[in-house]
C-alpha positions, 0 to 999 in steps of 0.5 A: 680118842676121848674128847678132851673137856673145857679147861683140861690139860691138854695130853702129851703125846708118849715119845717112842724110841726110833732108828738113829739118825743118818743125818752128819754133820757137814758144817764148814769141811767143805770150805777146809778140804778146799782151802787145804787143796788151795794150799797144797797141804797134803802134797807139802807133808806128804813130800817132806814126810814120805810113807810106804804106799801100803799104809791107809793114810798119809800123814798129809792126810791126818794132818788135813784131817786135824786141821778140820778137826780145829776148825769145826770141833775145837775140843780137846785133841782126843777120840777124834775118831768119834767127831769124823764118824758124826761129821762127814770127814769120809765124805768129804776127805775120803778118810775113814773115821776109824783110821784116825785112832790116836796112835795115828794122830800121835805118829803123824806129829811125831813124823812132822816135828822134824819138819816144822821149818820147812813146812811152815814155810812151804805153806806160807809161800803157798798162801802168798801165791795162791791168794796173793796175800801181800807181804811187804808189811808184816806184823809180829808178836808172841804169846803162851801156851800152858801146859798140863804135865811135868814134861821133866826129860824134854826130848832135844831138838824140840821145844822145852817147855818151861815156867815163865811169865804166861800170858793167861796167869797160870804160872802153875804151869808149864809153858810153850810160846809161839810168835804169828807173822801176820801179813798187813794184807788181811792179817793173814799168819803166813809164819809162825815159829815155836819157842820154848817156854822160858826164852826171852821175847827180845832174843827171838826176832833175829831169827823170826825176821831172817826167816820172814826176809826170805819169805817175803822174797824180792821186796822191801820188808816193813816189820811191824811189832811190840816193844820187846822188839826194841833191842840193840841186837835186834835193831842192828840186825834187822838195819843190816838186813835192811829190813824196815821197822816200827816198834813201839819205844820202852821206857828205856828209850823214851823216858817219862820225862821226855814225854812230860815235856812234850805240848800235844798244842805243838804236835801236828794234827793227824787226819787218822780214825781208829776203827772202833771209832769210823761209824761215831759222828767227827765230834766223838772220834778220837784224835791224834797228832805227832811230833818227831825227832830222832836218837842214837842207839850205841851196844856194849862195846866200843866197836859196835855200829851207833845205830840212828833212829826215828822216834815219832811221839803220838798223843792220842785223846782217846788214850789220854782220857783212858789214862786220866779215868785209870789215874783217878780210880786208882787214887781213890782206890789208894785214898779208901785203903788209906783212910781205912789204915788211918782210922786203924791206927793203933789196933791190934793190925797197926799196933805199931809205926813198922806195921804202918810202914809195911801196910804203907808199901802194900797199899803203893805197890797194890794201887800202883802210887808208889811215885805219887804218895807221901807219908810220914809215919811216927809214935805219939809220946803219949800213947805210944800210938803210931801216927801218919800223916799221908799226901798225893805229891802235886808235882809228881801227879801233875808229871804224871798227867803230862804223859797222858795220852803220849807214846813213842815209836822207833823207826828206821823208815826214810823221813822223805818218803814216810812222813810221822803221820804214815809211820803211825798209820802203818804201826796200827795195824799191829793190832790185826795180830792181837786179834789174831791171837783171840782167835788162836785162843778163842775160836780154836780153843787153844786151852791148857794143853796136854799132850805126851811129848815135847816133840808132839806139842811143836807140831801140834802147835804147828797144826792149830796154826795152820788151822788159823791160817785157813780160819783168817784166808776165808775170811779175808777172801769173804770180805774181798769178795763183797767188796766195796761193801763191809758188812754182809746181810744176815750174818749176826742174828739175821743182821748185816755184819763184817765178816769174820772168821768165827761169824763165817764159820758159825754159819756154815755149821749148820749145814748137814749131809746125810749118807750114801744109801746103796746106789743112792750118792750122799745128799746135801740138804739145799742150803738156805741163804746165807750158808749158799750166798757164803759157799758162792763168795767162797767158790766151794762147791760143796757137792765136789769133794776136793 
């Protein structure tokens, strides 16, 4: 080989073409197919969707199988086949890539769909048994999923998807919602439901909270939501079932100035941290404190039950300097576009009072000042120029800044037994769903979805809930097993983090398993620390398939 001289680049060895590598991915598919064993998974769709033993795979199998898919591969649902030949599905599921063609996947969801009820919750029970998940508090809410496609002739019977208000602004789609249960416990989604797209959020818990009574069995239920659960019809049935409830109270209910008139000076003292706020030295937490009263709901007719609830006041400092921050960005939003109009006053965009007048409405509605601005607009003699004349009303700002921090919740708990202080601390919990959702959204990439039927999108909604399902009882069981610790070393760019669910599973994608070789068996390279430290907490033996 020539010598290479002072100050000489140093060559680059030529790369040469090789066999490809037998290496697969192996990642989390281990911990899956044992968590849906776990769950019995394959068994409830097998039993509720039976099929001839000659066929290649159950639909409990592919629906495993898509489950896995969600969990380490979150892509659009197409050529699934590819990622079971690059992962270990055969491996690790027994499933050959091959068989998981789309007709396939298509007519395990098409079997399903007339199932989603009970499988749901088949599933649901399982979770509750086998993990001890405990139910008697439940946090629920909804959200939507957008859609690619016309989907003009829905079939009947299945959810409709429709235009309505989505969740991630596309209303140039058409939607499908679904509403998540999530246990107190863990914030586990033990059921989930589908709705169609354009069904209002209010008339769907009556049905949600009979379906979570029967799943939660012998005990008292506390169902924890978002005001959209504040209804008459709602509350009335939720009472007679007697289910608990905590919900946020709407304006309807607690009025601005109600809320005006209360003095945080009088309201009690809370001894509650918020999370974000649990490592920040006392001085710099959050406070809180409440005050309490109670009110009469009455329906439409006559002989409708008056129905007596609580209605607990929280004010929080956290929240009332939130709101004095977004009160003063916005008036000096406003004062800017107004300004900007006044010198404008007579050109050829305001030549006119009526064009100041609707600019005058632009600016209050963008801004959100309607309440607070005052203006008098009119014409000079003289010039024929439009004038104006604007102010922010101090009476109304200082209404306004009597609410900050301020909010009500509703409650049919028993005073005697839970105190306001209780109240609030078990209604903040109802932020583990909102979590729960960045997760559907996030780590399982629930984008716009297009499949080819109504029907098809129920069960695949069903699917990618059950993934979440799993995605949130390994991360409950991660960090109950290292309790009383919080944090687990090495999990963030080799730093002690909280276990959660996407940390958990980003970890263990890097393990690898390289395939069977004549009477060689498939070979697991030794995982290092941390993915081997998690596997232990977990109790998955990755070398066994399930």
């Amino acid at each position: 080989m020539p010598r290479q001289r002072p100050g000489q680049r140093p060559r680059r060895q030529r790369a040469r073409y090789g066999p490809p590598s037998v290496e697969k991915l192996l990642g989390a598919l281990p911990v899956v197919a044992d968590f849906c064993q776990r769950l019995d998974l394959r068994g409830i769709v097998d039993r509720a969707c039976p099929i001839r033993e000659v066929a290649t795979l159950t639909h409990g199998q592919v629906i495993c199988a898509l489950v896995a898919n969600r969990l380490t591969s979150p892509t659009p649902l197409r050529r699934v086949e590819d990622w079971a030949a690059a992962w270990a599905v055969e491996e690790t599921f027994g499933i050959a890539p091959e068989a998981l063609n789309d007709d396939r996947i298509g007519r395990a969801l098409d079997a399903i769909a007339p199932h989603l009820d009970q499988l749901v919750g088949s599933v649901g029970a399982r979770a509750i048994a086998a993990f001890g998940v405990e139910v008697a508090r439940l946090h629920w809410d909804m959200t939507s999923i957008s859609l690619y496609g016309a989907y003009d002739q829905p079939e009947e019977g299945f959810i409709a998807p429709r235009f309505g208000h989505p969740k991630d602004r596309r209303p140039d789609l058409k939607q499908v919602q679904t509403g998540l249960a999530v246990s107190g416990d863990g914030g586990v989604p033990v059921f989930h439901r589908a709705y169609d797209g354009g069904a209002g959020e209010v008339a769907q818990v009556a049905g949600a909270m009979r379906a979570l009574r029967q799943l939660a069995g012998p005990r008292r239920l506390l169902l924890v939501g978002d005001s959209k659960l504040v209804s008459y019809t709602n509350l009335r049935d939720i009472m007679a079932a007697e289910v608990d409830f905590i919900a946020p109270a709407s304006k309807t209910y607690v009025p601005a100035e109600v809320l005006a008139s209360l003095d945080p000076a009088m309201a009690t003292p809370v001894d509650y941290v918020a999370e974000r706020d649990q490592g920040k030295p006392p001085e710099l937490r959050g406070s809180y404190r409440v005050v309490e009263d109670t009110m009469t709901i009455t329906g439409k007719h006559k002989a409708d039950p008056v129905l007596q609830v609580r209605r607990v006041f929280v004010w929080s400092s956290a929240r009332a300097g939130a709101a004095a921050t977004a009160r003063t960005r916005k008036l000096e939003r406003a004062r800017d576009d107004l300004e900007r109009l006044t010198r404008g006053l007579g050109s050829r965009h305001y030549p006119d009072a009526d064009a100041v007048t609707a600019r005058l409405a632009a600016i209050a509605k963008q801004r959100r000042v309607t309440g607070l601005l005052r203006a008098e607009v009119g014409t000079d003699p003289a010039t024929g120029k439009p004038t104006l004349a604007w102010w922010f009303d101090p009476a109304a700002l200082a209404t306004e800044q009597a609410t900050d921090g301020w909010y009500g919740l509703l409650t049919n708990l028993d005073p005697t037994q839970i105190d306001a202080a209780e109240v609030l601390a078990r209604y903040k919990g109802q932020e583990v769903v909102e979590r729960r959702y960045g997760a559907f959204k996030g780590p399982l990439a629930v984008a716009p979805l297009f499949v080819q039927s109504n029907r098809r999108i129920q069960a695949l909604v069903t699917v990618i809930c059950l993934a979440l399902l799993i995605f949130c009882l390994v991360e409950r069981e991660v960090r109950r097993a290292i309790a009383p610790a919080v944090l687990l070393p090495g999990l963030y760019v080799g730093q002690p983090a909280k276990p959660t669910g996407r940390l958990i599973f980003e970890a263990l994608a890097r393990l690898r398993l390289i395939p069977a070789s004549g009477h060689d068996p498939p070979i697991i390279p030794q995982p290092p620390p941390l993915q081997a430290r998690l596997l232990h907490l977990l109790d998955v033996d990755p070398t066994k398939p399930s």
